[in-house]
N, C-alpha and C positions, 0 to 999 in steps of 0.2 A: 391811446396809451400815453401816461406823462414820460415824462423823460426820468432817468433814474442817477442821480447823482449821488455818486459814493468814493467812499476812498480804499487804493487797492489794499488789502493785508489789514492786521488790527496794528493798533495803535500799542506800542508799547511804554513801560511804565516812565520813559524817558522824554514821552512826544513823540520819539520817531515811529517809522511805520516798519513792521517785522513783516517779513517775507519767506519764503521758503527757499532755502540754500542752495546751492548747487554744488555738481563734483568738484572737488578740487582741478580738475583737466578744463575745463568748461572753463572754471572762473582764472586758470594761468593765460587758457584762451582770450576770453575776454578785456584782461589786465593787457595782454599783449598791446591787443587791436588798439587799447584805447592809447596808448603808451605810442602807439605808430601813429594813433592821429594829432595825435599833439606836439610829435617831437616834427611830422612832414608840413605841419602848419607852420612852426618854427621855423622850420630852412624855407618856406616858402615866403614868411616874413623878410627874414635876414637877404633873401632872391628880389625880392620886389622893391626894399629899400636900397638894391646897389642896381637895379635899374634894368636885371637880367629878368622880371617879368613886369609887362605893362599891363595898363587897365585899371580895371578894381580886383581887390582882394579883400574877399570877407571873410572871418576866420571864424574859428568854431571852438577856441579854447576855454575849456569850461564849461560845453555842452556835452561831452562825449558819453556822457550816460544814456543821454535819449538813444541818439542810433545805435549802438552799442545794443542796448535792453529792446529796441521796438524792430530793431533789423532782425537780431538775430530768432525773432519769433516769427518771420516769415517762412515762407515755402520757397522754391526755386521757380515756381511757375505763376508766383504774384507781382504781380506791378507796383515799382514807385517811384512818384514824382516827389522832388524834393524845389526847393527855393535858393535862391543862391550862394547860401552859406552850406554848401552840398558839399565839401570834400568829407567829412565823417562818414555822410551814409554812401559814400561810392567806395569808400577802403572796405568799408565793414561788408559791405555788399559781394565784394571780391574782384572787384575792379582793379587789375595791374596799379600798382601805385606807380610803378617805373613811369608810365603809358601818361598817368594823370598827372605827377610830376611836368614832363616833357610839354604836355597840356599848357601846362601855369606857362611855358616857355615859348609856345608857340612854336610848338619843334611839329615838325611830318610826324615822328611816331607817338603823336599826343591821342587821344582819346577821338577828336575830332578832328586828326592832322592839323594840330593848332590853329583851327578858326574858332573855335568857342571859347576857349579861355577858362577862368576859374568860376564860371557862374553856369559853366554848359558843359558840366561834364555830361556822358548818355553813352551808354552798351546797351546795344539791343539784345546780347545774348544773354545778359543778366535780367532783361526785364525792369530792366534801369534807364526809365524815360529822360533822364537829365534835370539839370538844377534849372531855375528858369526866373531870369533877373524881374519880370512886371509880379508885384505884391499882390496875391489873391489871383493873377491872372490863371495861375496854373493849376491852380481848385478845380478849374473847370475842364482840364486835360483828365484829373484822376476820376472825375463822377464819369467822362464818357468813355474813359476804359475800363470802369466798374460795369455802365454799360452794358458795353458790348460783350464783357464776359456773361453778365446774363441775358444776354438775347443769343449769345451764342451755345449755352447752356453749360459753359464753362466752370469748372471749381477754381475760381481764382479773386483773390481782392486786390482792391489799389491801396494802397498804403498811399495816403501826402502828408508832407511836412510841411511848413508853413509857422509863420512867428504872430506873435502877439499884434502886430499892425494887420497884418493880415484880417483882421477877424474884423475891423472896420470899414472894408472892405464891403460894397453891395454887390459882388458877385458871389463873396464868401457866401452870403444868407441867399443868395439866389441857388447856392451847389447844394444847401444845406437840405433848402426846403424840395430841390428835384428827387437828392437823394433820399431824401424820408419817403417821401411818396410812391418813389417807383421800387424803394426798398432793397435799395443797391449796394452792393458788396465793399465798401468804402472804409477804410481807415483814417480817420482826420485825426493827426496827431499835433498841436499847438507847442511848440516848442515857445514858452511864455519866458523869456528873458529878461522882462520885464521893461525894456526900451524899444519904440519904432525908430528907426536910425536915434537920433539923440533925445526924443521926446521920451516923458516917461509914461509910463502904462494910465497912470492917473490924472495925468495932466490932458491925453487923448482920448479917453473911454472909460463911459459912465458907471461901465462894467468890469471891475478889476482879475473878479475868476471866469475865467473867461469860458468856463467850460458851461457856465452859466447858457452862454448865448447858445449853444446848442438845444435849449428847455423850447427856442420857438419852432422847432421842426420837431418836436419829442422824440429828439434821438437821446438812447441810450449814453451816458457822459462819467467822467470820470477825473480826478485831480489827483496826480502823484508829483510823491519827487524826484523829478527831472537831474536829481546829481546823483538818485540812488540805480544803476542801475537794472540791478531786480528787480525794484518795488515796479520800475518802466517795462523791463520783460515780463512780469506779471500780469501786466494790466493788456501789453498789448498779444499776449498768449489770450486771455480770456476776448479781447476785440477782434483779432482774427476768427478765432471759432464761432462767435456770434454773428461777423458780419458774412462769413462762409457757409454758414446753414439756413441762410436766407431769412434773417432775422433784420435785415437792413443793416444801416451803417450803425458806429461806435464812434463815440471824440474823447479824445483823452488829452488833458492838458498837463504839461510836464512840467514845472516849478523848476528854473533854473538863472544863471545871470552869465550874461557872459562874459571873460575877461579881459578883454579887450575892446577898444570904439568898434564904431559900425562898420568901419571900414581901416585897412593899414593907414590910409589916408588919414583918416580921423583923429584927431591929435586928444578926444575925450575930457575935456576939462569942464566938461556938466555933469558930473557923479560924484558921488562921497566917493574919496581911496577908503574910507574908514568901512563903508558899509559893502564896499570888494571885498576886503580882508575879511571880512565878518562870513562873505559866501565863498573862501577859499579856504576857511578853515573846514568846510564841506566839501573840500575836491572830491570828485569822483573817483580818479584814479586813485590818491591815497586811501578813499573806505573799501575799493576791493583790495587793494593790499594790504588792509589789515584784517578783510578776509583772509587769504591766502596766510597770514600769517597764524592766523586761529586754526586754519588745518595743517601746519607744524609746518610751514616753508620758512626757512632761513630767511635771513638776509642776504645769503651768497648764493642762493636758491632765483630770487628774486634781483637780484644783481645780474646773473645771469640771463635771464630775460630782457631785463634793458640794454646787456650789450649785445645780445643777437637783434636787438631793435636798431642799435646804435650801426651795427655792421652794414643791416638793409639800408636805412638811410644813406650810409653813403654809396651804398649803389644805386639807391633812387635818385640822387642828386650827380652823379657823373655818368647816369644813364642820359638824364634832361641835359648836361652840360654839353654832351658832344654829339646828343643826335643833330641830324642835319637841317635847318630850315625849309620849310615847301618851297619848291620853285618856283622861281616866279610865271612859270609855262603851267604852272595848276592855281593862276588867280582865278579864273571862271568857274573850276573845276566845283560840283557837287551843287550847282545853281540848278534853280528850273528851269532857266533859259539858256540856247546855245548864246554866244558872246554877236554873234551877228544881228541876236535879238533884241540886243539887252538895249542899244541906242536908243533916246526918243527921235521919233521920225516929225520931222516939223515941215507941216505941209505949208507948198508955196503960195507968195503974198498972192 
């Protein structure tokens, strides 16, 4: 079988791609989530530049349509692994924000009791394997829990996420071609941003749509846009069902830019500001609000949602401010090895 490359919805008379609507409750839902990952990336910025979280912090502003549109098309008993610009799909997911806040802070009631940080969020009761900092490494986490849901004879898929470098990657085309073969339950979602840290897509890969590269396993492919987020719930409503009936995997690559460097760190002085503006005039958040506005919500309708967003926030951020640090009597604590172990033993001259 070739692979099948298309685009989700028709093309309307404007270029864009027309999709099928949703309720107005759905899309207030939606507008919410996205509106909470954008404004907790924010306080997470303003947190990290005054030195209350360390590390890396990669942000996800101006992605929020993909997880948004590809989350909310999962089940509650499907897996996914995401890459370390993961705070969107753990909000949307349902992940305590309080909890992953606290996370970014390296507090006890963070997600990981503060060892993982903002690249390793994970709830195992959500089926939320974690963000996972090695690029392409974690391909290979979602094909063996696709796996084992079919050798377990399970209904369930792995959904991953993963960015445009990724796909340069030789384990990526190694997860590709296991999964075509054994015909596994797999969502490969390419969140294409257009940059691998500062490189541009063109400057590193010979292949610019990148859903291209999925043509050498003949898997099933797909290219939307990534700031719509319908046309994204669309696409990954039809990749779930496919890859859930035993039809193999589905790769959908999502057209989007992100707005900010690679990292807070990143000070970004290798991009047009011109050709930003040019993909902010596309936010995501503001085209489902002007959804919501098409099915007759106010402006004070809609104001009203960002201040019960505004409200959370600040108890997401004075929940992380005053939870308590891990003790230092749980440094060993969640190791494989007891602390007696952990020495190297340097045998005598």
């Amino acid at each position: 079988m070739s692979a099948a490359t298309k685009k989700a919805g028709k093309p309307s008379p404007n270029g864009e791609t027309q999709v099928a609507t949703l309720d107005v409750e759905t899309l207030k839902h939606w507008y919410r989530q996205m509106v909470l990952i954008r404004r907790f990336e924010e306080e997470a910025r303003a947190a990290y530049q005054q030195g209350k979280i360390g590390g890396f912090l990669h942000l996800y502003i101006g992605e929020e349509a993909i997880a948004v549109g590809a989350v909310n098309a999962l089940r509650p008993q499907d897996h996914i692994v995401t890459h370390y610009r993961d705070h969107g799909h753990a909000i949307v997911r349902g992940l305590d924000p309080k909890r992953l806040m606290a996370e970014l802070y390296g507090k006890e009631t963070g997600v990981a009791k503060g060892r993982g940080g903002s690249m390793h969020f994970a709830d195992a009761t959500k089926n939320f394997w974690g963000g996972y900092a090695i690029v392409a490494g974690h391909v290979t986490i979602a094909v063996g829990l696709a796996l084992a849901a079919q050798r377990a004879k399970e209904d369930r898929v792995a959904m991953v996420f993963f960015g445009d470098g990724s796909t340069d990657n030789g384990q990526f085309y190694e997860c590709l071609n296991l999964a075509a073969l054994w015909k596994l339950p797999v969502v490969f979602v390419c969140e294409n941003n257009q940059y691998g840290m500062g490189v541009a897509i063109d400057k590193a890969s010979a292949v610019t749509d990148v859903h291209h590269k999925a043509r050498m396993a003949n898997i099933e492919a797909v290219q939307v846009d990534g700031m719509n987020a319908l046309a994204v719930h669309e696409a990954a409503l039809k990749a779930v069902a496919h890859a859930s009936s035993g039809k193999g995997p589905y790769f959908i690559e999502a057209l989007c830019y992100r707005y900010q460097g690679h990292s807070v760190a990143d000070p970004d002085k290798y991009r047009d500001p011109e050709k930003l503006e040019e993909w902010k005039k596309r936010d995501a958040i503001e085209r489902v609000r002007a959804l919501l506005v098409e099915q007759n919500l106010t402006d004070e309708d809609i104001a009203l949602i960002n201040a019960d967003v505004e409200r959370e926030i600040k108890e997401i951020v004075a929940f992380a401010e005053t939870s308590p640090a891990p003790d230092f009597s749980t440094l060993y604590d969640h190791t494989y090895a007891e602390p007696e172990h952990q020495a190297m033993v340097v045998p005598a001259a």
